[in-house]
Backbone as a chain_set.jsonl record, in Angstrom:
{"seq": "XXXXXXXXXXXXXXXXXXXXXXXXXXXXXXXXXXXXXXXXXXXXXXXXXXXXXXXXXXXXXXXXXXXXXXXXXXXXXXXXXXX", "coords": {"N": [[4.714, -78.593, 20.775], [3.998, -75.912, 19.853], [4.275, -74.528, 21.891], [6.663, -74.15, 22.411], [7.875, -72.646, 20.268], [7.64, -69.863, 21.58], [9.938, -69.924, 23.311], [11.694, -70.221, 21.89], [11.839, -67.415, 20.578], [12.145, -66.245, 22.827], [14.499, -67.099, 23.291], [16.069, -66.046, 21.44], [15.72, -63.307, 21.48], [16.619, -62.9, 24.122], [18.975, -63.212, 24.757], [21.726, -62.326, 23.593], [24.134, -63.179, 20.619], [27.638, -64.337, 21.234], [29.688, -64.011, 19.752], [29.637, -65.347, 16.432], [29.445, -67.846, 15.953], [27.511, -68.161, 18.104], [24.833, -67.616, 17.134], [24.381, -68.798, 14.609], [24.673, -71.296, 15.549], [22.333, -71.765, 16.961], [20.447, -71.663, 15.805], [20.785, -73.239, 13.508], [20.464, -75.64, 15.361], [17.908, -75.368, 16.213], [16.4, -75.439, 13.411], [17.206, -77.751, 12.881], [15.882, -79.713, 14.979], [13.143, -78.826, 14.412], [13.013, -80.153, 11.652], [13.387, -82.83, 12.402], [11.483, -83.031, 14.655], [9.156, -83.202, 12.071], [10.028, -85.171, 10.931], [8.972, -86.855, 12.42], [6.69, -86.736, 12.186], [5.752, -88.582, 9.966], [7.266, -90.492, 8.722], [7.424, -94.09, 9.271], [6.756, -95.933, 12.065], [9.898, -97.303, 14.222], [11.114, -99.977, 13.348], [12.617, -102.13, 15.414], [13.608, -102.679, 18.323], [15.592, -102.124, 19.226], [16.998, -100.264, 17.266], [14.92, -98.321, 18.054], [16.388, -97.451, 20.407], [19.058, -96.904, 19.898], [18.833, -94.546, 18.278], [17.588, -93.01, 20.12], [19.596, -92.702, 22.239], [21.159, -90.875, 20.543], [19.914, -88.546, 20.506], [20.312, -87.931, 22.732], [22.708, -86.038, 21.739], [22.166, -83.461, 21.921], [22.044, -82.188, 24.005], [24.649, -81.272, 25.239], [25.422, -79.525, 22.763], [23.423, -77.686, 22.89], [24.463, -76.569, 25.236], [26.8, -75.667, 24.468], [25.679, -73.846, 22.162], [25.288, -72.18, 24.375], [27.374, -71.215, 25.465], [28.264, -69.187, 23.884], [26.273, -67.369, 23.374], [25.302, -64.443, 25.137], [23.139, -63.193, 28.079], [21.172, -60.362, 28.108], [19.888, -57.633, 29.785], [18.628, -58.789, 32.724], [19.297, -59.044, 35.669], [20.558, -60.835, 38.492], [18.732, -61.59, 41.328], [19.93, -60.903, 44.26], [19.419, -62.802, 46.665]], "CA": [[5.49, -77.908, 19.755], [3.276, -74.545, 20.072], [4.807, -73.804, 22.948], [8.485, -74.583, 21.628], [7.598, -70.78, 19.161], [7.641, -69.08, 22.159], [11.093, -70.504, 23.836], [12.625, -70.009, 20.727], [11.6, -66.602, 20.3], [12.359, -65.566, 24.141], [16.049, -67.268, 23.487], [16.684, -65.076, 20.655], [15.553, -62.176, 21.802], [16.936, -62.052, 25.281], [20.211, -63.882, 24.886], [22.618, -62.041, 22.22], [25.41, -64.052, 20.228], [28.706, -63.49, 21.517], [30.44, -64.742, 17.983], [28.569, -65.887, 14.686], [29.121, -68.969, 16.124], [26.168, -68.382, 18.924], [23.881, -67.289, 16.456], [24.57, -69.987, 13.499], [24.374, -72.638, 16.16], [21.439, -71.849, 17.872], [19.598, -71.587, 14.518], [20.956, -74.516, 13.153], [19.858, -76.94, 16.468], [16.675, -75.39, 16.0], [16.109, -76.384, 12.337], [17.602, -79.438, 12.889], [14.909, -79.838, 15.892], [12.196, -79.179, 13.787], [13.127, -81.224, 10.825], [13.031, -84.406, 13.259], [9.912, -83.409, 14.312], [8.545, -82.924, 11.082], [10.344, -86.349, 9.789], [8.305, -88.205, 12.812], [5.073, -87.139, 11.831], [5.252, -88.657, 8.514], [7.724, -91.415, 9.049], [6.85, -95.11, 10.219], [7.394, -96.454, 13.101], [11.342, -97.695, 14.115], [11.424, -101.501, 13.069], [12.867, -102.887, 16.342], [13.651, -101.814, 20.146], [17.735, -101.93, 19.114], [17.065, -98.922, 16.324], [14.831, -97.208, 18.981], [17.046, -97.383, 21.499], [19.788, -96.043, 18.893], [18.088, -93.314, 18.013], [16.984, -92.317, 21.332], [20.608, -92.016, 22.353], [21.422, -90.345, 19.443], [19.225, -87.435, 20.534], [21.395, -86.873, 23.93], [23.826, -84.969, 21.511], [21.383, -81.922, 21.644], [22.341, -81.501, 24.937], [25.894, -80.748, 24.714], [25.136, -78.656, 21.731], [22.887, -76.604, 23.627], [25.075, -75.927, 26.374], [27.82, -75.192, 23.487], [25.533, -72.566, 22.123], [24.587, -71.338, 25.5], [28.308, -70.735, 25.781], [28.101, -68.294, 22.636], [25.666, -66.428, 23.779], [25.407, -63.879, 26.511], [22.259, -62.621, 28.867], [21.349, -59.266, 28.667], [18.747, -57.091, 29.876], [18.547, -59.037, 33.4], [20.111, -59.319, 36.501], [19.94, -61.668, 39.363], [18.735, -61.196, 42.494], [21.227, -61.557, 45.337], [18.773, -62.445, 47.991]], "C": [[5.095, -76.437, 19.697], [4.53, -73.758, 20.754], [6.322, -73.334, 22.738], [8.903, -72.927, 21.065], [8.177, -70.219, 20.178], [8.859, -69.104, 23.003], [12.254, -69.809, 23.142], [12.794, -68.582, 20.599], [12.129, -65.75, 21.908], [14.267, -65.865, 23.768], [16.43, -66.5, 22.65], [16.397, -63.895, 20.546], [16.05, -61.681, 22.876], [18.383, -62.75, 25.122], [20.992, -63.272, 23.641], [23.859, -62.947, 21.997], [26.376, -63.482, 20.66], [29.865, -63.176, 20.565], [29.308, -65.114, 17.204], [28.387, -67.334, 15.086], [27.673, -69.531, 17.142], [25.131, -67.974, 18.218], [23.622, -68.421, 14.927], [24.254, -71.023, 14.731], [23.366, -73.1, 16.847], [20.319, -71.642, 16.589], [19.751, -73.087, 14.078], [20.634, -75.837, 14.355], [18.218, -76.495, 16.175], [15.896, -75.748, 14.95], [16.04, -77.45, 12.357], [16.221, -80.36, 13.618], [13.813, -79.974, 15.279], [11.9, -79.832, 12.508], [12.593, -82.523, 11.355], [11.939, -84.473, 13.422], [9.058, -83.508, 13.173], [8.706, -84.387, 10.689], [9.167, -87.472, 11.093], [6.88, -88.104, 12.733], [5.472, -87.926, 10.401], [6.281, -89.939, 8.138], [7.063, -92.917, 9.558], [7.541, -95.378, 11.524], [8.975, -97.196, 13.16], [10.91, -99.47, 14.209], [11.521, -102.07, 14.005], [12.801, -101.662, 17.421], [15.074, -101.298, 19.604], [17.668, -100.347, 18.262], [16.242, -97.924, 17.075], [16.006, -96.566, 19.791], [18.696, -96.548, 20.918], [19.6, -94.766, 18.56], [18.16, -92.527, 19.185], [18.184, -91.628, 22.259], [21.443, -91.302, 22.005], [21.296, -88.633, 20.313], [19.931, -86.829, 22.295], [22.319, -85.992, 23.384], [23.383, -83.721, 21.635], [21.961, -81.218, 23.167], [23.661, -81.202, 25.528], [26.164, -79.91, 23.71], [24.416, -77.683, 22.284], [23.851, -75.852, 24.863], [26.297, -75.248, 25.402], [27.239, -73.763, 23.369], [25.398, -71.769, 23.087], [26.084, -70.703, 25.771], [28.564, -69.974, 24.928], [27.217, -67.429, 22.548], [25.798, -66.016, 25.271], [24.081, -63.451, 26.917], [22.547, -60.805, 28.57], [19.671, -58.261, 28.898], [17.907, -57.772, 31.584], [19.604, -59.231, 34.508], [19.605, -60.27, 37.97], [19.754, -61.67, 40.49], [19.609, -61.68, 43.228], [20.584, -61.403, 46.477], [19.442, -63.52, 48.777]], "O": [[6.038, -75.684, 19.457], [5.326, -72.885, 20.407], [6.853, -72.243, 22.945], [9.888, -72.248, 21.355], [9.354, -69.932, 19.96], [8.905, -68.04, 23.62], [13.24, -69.173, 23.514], [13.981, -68.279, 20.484], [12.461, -64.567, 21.84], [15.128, -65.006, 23.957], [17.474, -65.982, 23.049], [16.763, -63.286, 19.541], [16.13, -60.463, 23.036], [18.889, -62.347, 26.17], [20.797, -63.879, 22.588], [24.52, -63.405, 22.929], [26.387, -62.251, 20.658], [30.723, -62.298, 20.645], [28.13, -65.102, 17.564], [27.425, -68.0, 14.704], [27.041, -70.587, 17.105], [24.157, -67.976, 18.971], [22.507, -68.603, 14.439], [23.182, -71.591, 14.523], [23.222, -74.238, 17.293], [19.165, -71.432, 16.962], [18.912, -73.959, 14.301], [20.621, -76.996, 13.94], [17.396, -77.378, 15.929], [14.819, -76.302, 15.171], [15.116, -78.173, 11.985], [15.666, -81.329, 13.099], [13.253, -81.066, 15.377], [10.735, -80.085, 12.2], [11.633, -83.154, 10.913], [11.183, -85.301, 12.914], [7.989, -84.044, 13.464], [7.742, -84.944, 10.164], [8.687, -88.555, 10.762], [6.043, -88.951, 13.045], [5.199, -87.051, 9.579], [5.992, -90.432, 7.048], [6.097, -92.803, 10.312], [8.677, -95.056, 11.873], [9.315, -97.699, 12.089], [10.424, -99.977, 15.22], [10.605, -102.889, 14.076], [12.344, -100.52, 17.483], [15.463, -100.13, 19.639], [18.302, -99.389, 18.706], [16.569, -96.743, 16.957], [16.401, -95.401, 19.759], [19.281, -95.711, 21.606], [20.523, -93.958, 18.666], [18.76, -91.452, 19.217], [18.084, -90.553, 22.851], [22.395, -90.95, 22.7], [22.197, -87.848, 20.609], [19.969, -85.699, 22.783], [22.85, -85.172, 24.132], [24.191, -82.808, 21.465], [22.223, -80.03, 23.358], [23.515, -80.753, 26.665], [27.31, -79.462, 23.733], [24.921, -76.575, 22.104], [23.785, -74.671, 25.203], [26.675, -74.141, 25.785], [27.686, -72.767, 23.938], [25.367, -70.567, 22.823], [26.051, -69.607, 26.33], [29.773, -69.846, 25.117], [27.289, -66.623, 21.62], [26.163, -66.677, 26.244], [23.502, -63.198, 25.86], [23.585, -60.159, 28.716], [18.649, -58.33, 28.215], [16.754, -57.392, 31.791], [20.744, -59.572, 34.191], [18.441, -60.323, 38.37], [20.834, -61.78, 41.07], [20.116, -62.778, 43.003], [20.754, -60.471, 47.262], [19.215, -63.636, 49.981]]}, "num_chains": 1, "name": "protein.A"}
């Protein structure tokens, strides 16, 4: 999770919103993100395998949401080598 600070902090510093919507959405996955973690320290364990396994596929929506915001923001300040 340390490390996570520093991700976070590189994506919103080198990636500008291209709409309100890349900047609201990339805030809001990241709250969201650390809510969860926050709720599984302090949470019990999931009851069965079926409500893991629920859950666990649950958490593939992040990655369609990420690529959403990634489409709401733009790169700038790099370019890519063309070797």
């Amino acid at each position: 999770m340390f490390l996570g600070h520093y991700g976070v902090a590189f994506a919103a510093k080198r990636f500008a919103p291209r709409t309100s919507l890349g900047s609201w959405g990339l805030w809001a996955m990241v709250i969201l993100l650390a809510v969860f973690y926050a709720m599984s320290l302090v949470s019990p364990p999931p009851p069965n395998e079926h409500v893991l396994a629920i859950m666990t596929l649950g958490l593939w929506l992040f990655i369609p949401w990420g690529w959403w915001v990634d489409r709401h923001r733009e790169s700038y300040g790099f370019t890519p080598s063309t070797a």
